[in-house]
C-alpha positions as CSV (number, residue, x, y, z in Angstrom):
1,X,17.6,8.3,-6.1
2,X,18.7,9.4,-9.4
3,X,16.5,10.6,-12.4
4,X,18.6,11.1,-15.4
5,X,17.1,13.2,-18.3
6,X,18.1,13.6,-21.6
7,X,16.9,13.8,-25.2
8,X,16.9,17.8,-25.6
9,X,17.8,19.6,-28.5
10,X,16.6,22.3,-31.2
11,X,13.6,21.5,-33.3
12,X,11.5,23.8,-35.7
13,X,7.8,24.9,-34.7
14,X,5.3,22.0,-35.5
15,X,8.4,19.2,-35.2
16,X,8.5,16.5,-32.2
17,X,11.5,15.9,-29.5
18,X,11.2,12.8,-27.2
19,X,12.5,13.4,-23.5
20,X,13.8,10.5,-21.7
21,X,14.2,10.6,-17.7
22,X,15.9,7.2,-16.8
23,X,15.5,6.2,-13.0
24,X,17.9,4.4,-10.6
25,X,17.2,3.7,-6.7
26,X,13.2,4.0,-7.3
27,X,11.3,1.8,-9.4
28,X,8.4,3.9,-11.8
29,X,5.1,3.3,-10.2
30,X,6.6,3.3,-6.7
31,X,6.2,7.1,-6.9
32,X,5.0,9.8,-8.5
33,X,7.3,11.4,-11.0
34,X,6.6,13.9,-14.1
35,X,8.3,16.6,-15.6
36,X,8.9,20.5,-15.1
37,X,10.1,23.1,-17.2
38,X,11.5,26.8,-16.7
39,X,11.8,29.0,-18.9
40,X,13.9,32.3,-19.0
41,X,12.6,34.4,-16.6
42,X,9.8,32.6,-15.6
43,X,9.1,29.9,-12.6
44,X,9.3,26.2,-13.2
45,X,6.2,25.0,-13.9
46,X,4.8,21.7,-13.9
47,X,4.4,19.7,-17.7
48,X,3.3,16.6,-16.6
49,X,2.9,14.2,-13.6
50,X,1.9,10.3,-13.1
51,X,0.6,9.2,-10.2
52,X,2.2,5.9,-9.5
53,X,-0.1,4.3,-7.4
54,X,-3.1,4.9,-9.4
55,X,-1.8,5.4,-12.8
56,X,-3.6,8.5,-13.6
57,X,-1.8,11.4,-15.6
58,X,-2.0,15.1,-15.4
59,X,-1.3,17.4,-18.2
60,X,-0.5,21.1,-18.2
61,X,-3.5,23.2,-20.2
62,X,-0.6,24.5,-22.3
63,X,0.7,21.4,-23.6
64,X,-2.2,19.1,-23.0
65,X,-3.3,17.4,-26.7
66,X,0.1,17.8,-27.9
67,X,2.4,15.8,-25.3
68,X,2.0,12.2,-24.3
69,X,3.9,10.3,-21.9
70,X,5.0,6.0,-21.9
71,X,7.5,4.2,-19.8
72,X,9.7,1.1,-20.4
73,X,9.7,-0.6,-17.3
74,X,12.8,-2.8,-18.3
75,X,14.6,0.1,-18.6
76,X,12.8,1.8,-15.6
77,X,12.6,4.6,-18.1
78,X,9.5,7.5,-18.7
79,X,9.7,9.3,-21.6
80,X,7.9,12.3,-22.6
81,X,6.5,12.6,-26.4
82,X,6.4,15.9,-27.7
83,X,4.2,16.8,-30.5
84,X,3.7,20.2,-32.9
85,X,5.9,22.1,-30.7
86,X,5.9,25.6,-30.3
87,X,8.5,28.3,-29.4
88,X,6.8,28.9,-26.2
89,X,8.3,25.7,-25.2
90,X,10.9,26.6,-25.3
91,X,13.1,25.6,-21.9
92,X,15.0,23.5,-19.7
93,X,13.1,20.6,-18.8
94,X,13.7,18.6,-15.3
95,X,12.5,14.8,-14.4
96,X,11.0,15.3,-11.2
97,X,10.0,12.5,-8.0
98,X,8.5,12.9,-5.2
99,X,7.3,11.3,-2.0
100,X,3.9,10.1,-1.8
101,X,3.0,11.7,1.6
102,X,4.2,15.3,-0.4
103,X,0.6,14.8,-2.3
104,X,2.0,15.9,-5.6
105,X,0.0,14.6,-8.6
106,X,-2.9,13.7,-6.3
107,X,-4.7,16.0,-7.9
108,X,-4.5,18.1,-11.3
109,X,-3.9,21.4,-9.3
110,X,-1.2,19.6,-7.5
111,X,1.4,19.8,-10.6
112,X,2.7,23.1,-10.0
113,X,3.9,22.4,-6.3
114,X,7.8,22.6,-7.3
115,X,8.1,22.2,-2.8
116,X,6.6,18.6,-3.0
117,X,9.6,17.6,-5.2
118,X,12.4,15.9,-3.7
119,X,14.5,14.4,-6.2
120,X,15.3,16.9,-9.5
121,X,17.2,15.2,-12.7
122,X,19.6,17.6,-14.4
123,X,18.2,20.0,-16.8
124,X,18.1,19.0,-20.5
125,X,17.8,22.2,-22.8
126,X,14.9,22.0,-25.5
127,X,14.6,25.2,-27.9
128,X,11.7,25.4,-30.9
129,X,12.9,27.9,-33.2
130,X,13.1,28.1,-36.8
C-alpha cells in the first residue's frame, strides 16, 4: 500500500489549500483512511477520518465547519478541502490507512489513535501565515 499526498503549500489566513492523498494497492472504501497533522512540538493528531465501510466521516472540533473531504474513485484519490484557514494549521499533514479490525474511525473518539495506523503517506508541509 501506498498513499501519496501532496498539494501543500503557504497560504494567507482566511485562504483555502486542497490536499490530495492518491492511493495504490488499496481501493478507497475498502478501508478506512483520513488525515493527520503535527505540528511543531506537538503530537499528531487526527484531522479527519472516513469510515469505508459505512461511509460516515469524522471531523476534528478544531477544523470541523471549515474542512470538507471528496474522493475521485477513478483516480482512487481523497482529497481534503481546506477552508478560511488559520495559522494554527499550520503543519505537516499525513494521508493515513488503516486496517478495519484496528477500529480507527469506528467512532468519533477513535481519530486520534495514531497506533491503529498502518500505512502513513509522506508528509506534505502546509503553513498559513501572512
Amino acid at each position: 500500500v501506498q498513499l501519496q499526498a501532496s498539494g501543500g503549500g503557504l497560504v494567507q489566513p482566511g485562504g483555502s489549500l486542497r490536499l490530495s492523498c492518491a492511493a495504490s494497492g488499496l481501493t478507497l472504501g475498502d478501508r478506512p483512511i483520513g488525515w493527520f497533522r503535527q505540528a511543531p512540538g506537538k503530537e499528531r493528531e487526527g484531522v479527519f477520518c472516513i469510515d469505508g465501510d459505512s461511509g460516515i466521516a469524522y471531523y476534528a472540533d478544531s477544523v470541523s465547519g471549515r474542512f470538507t473531504h471528496s474522493r475521485d474513485n477513478a483516480k482512487n484519490t481523497l482529497y481534503l478541502q481546506m477552508n478560511n484557514m488559520k495559522p494554527e494549521d499550520t503543519a505537516v499533514y499525513y494521508c493515513a490507512a488503516a486496517d478495519y479490525r484496528s477500529g480507527w474511525c469506528r467512532h468519533r473518539r477513535t481519530l486520534n489513535s495514531v497506533n491503529a495506523i498502518d500505512n502513513w503517506g509522506k508528509g506534505t508541509q502546509v503553513t498559513v501565515s501572512s
